[in-house]
N, C-alpha and C positions, 0 to 999 in steps of 0.2 A: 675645241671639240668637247662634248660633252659625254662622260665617262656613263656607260648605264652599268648598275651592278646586276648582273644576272638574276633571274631567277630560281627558285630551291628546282634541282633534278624532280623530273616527275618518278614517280614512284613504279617501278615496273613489273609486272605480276602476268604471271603464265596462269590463265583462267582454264582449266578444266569443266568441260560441261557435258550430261549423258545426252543432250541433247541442244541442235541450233536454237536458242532465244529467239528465235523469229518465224512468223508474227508474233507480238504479243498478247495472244487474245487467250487470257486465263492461266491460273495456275502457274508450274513451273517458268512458262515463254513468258508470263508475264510480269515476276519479280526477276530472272535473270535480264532480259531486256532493259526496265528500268534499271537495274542495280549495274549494269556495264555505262548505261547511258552517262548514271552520275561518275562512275569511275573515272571515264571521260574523262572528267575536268581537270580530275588531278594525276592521273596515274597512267600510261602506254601498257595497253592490256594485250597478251598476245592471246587470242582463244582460240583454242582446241575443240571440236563439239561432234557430235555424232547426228548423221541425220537420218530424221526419222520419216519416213517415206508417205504417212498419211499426213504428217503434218506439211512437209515441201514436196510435193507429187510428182511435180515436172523441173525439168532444168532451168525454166523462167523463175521458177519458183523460189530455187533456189540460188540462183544468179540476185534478185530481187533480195533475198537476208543477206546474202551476201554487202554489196551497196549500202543497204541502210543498215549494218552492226559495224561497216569500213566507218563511220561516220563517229562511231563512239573509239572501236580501235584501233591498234594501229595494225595488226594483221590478223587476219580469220583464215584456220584450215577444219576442211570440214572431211569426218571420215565414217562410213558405213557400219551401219549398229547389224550384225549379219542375221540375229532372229527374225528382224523383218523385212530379209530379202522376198520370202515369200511365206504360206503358209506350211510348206516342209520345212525351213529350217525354222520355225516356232515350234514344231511337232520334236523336231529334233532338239533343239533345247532346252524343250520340257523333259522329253525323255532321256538326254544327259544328266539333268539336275535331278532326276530319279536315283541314278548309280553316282553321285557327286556329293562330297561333302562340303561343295561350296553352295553357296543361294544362289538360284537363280538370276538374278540381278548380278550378280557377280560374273556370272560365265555368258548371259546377253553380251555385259559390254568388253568380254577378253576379245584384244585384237592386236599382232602383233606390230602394224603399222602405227596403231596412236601411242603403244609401248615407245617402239624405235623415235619415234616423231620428240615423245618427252624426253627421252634420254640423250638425243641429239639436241633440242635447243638446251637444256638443263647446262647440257658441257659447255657450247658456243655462246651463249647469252648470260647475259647478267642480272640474273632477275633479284629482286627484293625479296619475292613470296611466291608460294605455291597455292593456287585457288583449286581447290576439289568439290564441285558444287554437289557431292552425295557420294556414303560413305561406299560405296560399290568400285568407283576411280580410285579407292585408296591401295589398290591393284599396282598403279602404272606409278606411286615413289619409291624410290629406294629407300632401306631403311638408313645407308649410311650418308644418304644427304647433309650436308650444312644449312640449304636453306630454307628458313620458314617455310610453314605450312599451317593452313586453315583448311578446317573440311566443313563445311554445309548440311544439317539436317532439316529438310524441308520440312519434316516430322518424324517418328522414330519408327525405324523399317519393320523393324519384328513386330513392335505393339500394331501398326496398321494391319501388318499379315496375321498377326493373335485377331485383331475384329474380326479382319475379313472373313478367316473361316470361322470365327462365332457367328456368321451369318450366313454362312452357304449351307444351304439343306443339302445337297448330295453327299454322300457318307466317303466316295474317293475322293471329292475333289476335297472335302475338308481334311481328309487324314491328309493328303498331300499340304496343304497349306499349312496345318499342323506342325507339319518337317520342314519347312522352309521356314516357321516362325521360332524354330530350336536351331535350324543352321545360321539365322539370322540373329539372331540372340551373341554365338558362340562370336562370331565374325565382327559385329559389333565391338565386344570384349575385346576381341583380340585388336582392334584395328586403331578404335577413337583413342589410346594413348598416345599414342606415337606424332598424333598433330598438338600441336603449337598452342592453338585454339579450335576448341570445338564450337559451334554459330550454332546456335538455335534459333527459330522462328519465334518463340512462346516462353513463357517461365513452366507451364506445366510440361514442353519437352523437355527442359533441361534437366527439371529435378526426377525427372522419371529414369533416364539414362545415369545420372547422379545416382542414385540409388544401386543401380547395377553397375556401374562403374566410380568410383572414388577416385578423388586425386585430379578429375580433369581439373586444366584451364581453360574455364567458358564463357561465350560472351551471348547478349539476345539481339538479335541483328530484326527485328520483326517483318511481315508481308506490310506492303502499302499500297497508297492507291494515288494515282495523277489524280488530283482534286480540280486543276483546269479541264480534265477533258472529262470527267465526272462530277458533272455540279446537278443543284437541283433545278427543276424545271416544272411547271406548272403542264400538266399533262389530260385527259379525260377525266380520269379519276373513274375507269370502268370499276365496275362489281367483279373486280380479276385477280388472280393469284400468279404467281410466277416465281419461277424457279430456272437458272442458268445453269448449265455446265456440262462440260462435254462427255456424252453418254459412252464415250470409245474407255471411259471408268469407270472400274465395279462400285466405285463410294458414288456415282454418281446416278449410275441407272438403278442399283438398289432406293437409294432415298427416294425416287421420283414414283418405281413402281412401289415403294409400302407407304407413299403417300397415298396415291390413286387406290390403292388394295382397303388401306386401316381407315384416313381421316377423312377423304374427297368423298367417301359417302356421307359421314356422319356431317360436314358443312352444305351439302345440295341440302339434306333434309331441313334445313334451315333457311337456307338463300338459296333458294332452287333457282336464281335466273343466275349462278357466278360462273365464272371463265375460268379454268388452269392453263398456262401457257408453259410447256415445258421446252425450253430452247438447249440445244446443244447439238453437235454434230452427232451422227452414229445413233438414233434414236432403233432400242432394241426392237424387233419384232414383237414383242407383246406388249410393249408401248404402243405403236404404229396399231395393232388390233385393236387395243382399250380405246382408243381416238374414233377408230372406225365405226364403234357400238354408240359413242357416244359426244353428239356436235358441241358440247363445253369443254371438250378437253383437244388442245389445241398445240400439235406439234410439228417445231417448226424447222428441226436439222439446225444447221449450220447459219450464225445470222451473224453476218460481218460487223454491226453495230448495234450492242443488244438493246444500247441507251431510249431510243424510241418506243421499246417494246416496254423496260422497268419502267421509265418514266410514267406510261398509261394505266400500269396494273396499280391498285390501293396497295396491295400487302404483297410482301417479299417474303415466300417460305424458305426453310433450311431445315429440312426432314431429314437433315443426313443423320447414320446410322454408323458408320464407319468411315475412320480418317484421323486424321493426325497435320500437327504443324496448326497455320492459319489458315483461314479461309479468304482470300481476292475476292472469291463473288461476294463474300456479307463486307467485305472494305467497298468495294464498288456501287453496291445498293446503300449502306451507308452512307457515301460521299453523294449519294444522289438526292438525298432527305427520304429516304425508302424506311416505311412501319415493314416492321419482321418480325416476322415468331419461326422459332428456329427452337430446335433440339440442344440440349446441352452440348451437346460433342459440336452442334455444327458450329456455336461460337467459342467451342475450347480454345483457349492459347488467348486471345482476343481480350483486354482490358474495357468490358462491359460490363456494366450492372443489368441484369434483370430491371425489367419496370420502370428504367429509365431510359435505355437506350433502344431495347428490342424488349419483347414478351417470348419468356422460355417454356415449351408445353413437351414433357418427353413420352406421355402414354399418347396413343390415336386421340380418347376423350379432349385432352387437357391440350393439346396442338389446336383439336376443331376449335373447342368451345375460346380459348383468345384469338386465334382466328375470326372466327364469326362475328367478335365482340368488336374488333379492328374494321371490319366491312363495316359495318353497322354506326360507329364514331368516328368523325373524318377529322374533328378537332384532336382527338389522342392519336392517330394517323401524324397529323401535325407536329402535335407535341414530341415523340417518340422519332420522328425523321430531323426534327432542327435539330435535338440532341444528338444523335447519330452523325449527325455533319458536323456539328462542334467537335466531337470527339476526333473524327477522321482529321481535320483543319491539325488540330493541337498535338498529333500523336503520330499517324500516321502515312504523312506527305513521305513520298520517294525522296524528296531531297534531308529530309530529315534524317532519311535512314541510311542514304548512302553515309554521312557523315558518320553514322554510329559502326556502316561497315570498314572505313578509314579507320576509325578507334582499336575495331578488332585487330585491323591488319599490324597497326602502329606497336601492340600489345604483343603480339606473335613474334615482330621482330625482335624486339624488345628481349626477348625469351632468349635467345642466341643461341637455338636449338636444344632447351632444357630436354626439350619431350624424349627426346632422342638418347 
């Protein structure tokens, strides 16, 4: 009889998430997705998640993430985020967070059943670690837990909500956002000591929070991209511009409309036959007008696979104006061999140079005029997209990153609950 010596226990981690990883098309669904996928291999993940009612609509819908996240762990419960039961209780939890000294984001996700649900397996299981994938869930630990704990900054919540209302003209809504970027601030302080490790997406989140908080332990976990289901491809190569991401986000329908408002003029007056393709779900009503006045600008909702649409456009914009963390769309246009000119913020966090990898333009002029220059040169198109994929190849594969999120976790336990 031949003796097999066992293999190392897999590592087991109660995954907290404000929302189901599934599908993963962008954003949040789309680095928690990959990042449970690679946990897989090595680790029995239980996840916790809230569902978010535009993103799984119907019971098929959600029956359907269920299925394929069963594939990476080893069990999924899923519980109701309650602002988005309807449009009253969003009304109502704005208008809580009026008389509340917590943020917003804080009192969305209070729920006494996903409390009860962690404090029930916390006692009966034997977990390794505690995943909090945003600091909002740092609600539902105890302070006098023994075990590990990481919490997840996708980006820094106050500095996003500090842009956002540096960008909303109405005078209430920005004093409001205002006070959710000071309750947010305070909440922050209070909260990120007390984990293990703090995850950053970027080196400039980390040292920004660094600054306002001293003493963490942190680690940079970055956004990545599936480089097999994003590769490059030989396409039309229209006179087109394009831009992803889904407009049900103020960082997303702001960039698209002070594109269209500041630079989309100043590039027709130049290339008067080029195309904008603004793709994302929830495309605003004064999106939807701009389109109707005018047949080059080109919007498409919701598009299951954006890959045929970037693939055909020359140039990949990123007009963003506000946001925080990494950017997926510019990893995914990247990994495609996609030229981009993009705002400083849009490739913030990102290990890119300027003029090698992408062209950075932040006034309307300086956006058009390397724009126009990118339409116009198909060999620096070229040049500017192989880079771009080299870069994604060497840096940023999901498998690369899950390993560096293993690191984090390994670091956390390590700690034998110093935070605490």
């Amino acid at each position: 009889m031949i003796n097999q010596t066992p293999g190392p226990t897999p590592l087991r981690v109660l995954f907290l998430s404000q929302i189901v990883p599934y599908p993963p098309h962008g954003g949040v669904l789309q680095r928690g997705y990959n990042l449970l996928r690679e946990l897989g291999r090595d680790a029995q993940v239980h996840l916790l998640a809230f569902v978010h009612p535009d993103v799984l609509p119907t019971e098929a819908s959600i029956q359907e993430s269920r299925e394929a996240l069963l594939k990476c762990c080893a069990a999924v419960e899923y519980f109701p985020l309650w602002p988005k039961a309807s449009s009253i209780h969003r009304f109502a939890g704005l208008a809580a967070s009026v008389f509340s000294s917590s943020p917003f984001s804080v009192l969305a996700h209070r729920s006494a059943a996903f409390q009860r649900r962690v404090s029930e397996l916390v006692e009966t299981q034997k977990f390794d670690l505690i995943h909090a994938d945003t600091i909002a869930l740092a609600q539902f630990l105890d302070k006098k837990r023994s075990i590990a704990t990481v919490v997840t900054h996708h980006n820094i919540e106050s500095q996003l909500m500090e842009r956002r209302a540096g960008a909303e003209a109405g005078q209430l809504a920005r004093r409001f956002l205002q006070r959710e970027t000071r309750k947010l601030c305070a909440y922050e302080a209070e909260k990120v000591g007390a984990f293990d490790v703090n995850i950053f997406v970027s080196q400039t989140d980390e040292k920004t929070l660094l600054e306002r908080v001293q003493g963490l332990s942190t680690a940079i976990v970055p956004n990545g991209v599936d480089i097999e289901y994003f590769t490059p491809s030989q396409g039309t190569d229209l006179p087109a511009l394009i831009y992803t991401g889904g407009m049900n986000m103020f960082a997303n329908r702001d960039a698209v409309m002070f594109f269209l408002k500041d630079i989309w003029p100043l590039i027709k007056q130049r290339v008067p036959d080029v195309l904008f393709f603004a793709v994302g779900q929830d495309p605003p009503k004064d999106l939807v007008a701009l389109a109707a006045m005018d047949p080059q600008i080109v919007v498409t909702g919701y598009v299951s696979d954006i890959r045929p649409l970037v693939r055909d456009a020359s140039v990949y914009v990123v007009p963003l104006r506000v946001g925080g963390g990494t950017r997926l769309k510019v990893l995914d246009a990247m990994a495609m061999g996609k030229a981009m000119v993009s705002t400083s913020i849009g490739c913030e966090g990102l290990d890119v140079r300027p003029d090698e990898h992408l062209l950075v333009g932040d006034t309307p002029e300086q956006f058009a005029e390397k724009t126009v220059m990118l339409l116009g040169d198909r060999n620096r198109r070229l040049e500017l997209g192989r880079a771009a994929r080299e870069l994604v190849e060497r840096r940023y594969s999901w498998r690369t990153i899950g390993g560096q999120l293993l690191d984090a976790y390994r670091r956390a336990m390590e700690s034998g609950g110093k935070a605490r």
